[in-house]
N, C-alpha and C positions, 0 to 999 in steps of 0.2 A: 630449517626453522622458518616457520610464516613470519613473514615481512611484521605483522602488530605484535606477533612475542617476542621480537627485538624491542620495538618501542618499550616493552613492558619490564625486558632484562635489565637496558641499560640502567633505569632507576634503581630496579632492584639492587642491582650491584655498586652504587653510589650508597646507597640506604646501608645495605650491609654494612660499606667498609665506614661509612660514617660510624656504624655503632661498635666497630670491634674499637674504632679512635675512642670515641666516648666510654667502652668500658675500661677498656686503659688507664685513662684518665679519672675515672672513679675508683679504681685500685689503687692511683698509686696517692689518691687524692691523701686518704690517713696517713702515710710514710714520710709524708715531705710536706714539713712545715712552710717550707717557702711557696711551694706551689698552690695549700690553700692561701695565704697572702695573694697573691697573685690573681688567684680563681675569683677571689673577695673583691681587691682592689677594681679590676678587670670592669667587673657586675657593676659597680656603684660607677663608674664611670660613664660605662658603654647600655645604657637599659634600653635607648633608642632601638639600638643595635638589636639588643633580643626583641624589639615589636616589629622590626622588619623580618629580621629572620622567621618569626612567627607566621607572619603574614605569607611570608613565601612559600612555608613550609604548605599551609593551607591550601595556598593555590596550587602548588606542586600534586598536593593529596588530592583535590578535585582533577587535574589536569590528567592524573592516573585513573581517578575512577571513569570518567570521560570514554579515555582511551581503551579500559577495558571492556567497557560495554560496546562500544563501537567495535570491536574488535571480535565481539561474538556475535552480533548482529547479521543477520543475510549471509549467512554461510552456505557454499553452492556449491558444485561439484559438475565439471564435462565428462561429458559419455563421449567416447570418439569410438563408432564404430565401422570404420574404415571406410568402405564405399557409402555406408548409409549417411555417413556426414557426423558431424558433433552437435550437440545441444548441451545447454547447463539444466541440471535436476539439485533442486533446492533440497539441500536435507533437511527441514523439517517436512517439506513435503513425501521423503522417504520414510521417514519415522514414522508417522502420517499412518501411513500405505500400511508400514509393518505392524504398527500398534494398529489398525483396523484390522489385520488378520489373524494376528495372536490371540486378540480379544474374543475372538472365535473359537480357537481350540483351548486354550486356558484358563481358568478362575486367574491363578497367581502366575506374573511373569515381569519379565525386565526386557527389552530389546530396544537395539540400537544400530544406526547401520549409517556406515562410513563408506568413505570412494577411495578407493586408493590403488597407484599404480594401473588404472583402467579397471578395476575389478570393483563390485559391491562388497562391503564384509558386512557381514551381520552377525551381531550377537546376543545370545540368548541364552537368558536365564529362566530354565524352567523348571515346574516342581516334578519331585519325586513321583518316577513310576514301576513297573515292574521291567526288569529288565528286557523281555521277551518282547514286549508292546514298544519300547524305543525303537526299533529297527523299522517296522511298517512307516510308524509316525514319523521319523525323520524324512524317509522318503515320500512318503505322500507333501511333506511339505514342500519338499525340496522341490518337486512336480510343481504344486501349485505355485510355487513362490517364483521358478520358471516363469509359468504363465501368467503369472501377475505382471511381473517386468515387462514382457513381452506384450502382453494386451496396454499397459497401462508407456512407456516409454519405447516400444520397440526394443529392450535390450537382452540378447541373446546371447550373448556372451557370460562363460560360467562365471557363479558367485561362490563365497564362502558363506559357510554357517559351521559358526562355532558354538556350542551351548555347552551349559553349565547347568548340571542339577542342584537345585541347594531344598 
């Protein structure tokens, strides 16, 4: 799990069990006369009490949206290709790369391409062809999309391509 989707769990999981307590307590609110007393009582006592909570709540809700955008922000990825050395490749700079060459062979497409484990994956959604014409075209990609890496980062080590016809 990346280090910001903890940050983002832990609430999550606060929030949650905050609301299975809260619906509990809305359930059992009709069954037991004492407990609206109480719920009543509670409220006309304590109102401060709900303008802090309120307020916390709010800063909580910004302090997550915060955290989630920071958290998507400059996402990178290292190439380590043994003697050649490492560098970081930004992936929108790879998306970049592969939406500029899809846009080429395609009207209608979706692609996306991630690092992982040392390897590029890419994936691709592309339209409906005849079945006979997939096989050349995959491989003519897979060539070019080779020498793409290779001209454009030095990387030479194989990738995946997964696509999906819709």
């Amino acid at each position: 799990m990346k280090k910001s989707a903890l940050y983002l769990q832990t609430p999550l999981i606060l929030l949650i069990t905050g609301l299975i307590f809260l619906s509990v307590l809305f359930i059992s609110i009709p069954f037991s006369p004492s407990i609206r007393n109480h719920i009543i009582t509670f409220i006309e006592k304590n109102h401060s009490f709900f303008t802090t909570c309120g307020f916390l709540l709010f800063i909580i809700a910004i302090l997550l949206l915060i955290a989630s955008y920071l958290s998507n922000k400059g996402v990178s990825f290292t190439v380590d290709m043994g003697k050649k050395g490492s560098y970081t490749v930004d992936r929108a700079f790879l998306n970049n790369l592969l939406n500029a060459y899809f846009k080429t062979i395609f009207t209608t497409y979706e692609v996306s391409g991630q690092f992982s484990h040392n390897q590029i994956n890419i994936f691709l959604s592309m339209p409906p062809m005849p079945f006979i014409e997939q096989k050349p075209l995959l491989t003519r990609i897979e060539r070019e999309l080779a020498d793409i890496f290779e001209e454009q980062f030095d990387y030479s080590a194989p990738f995946f391509l997964s696509t999906t016809i819709k």
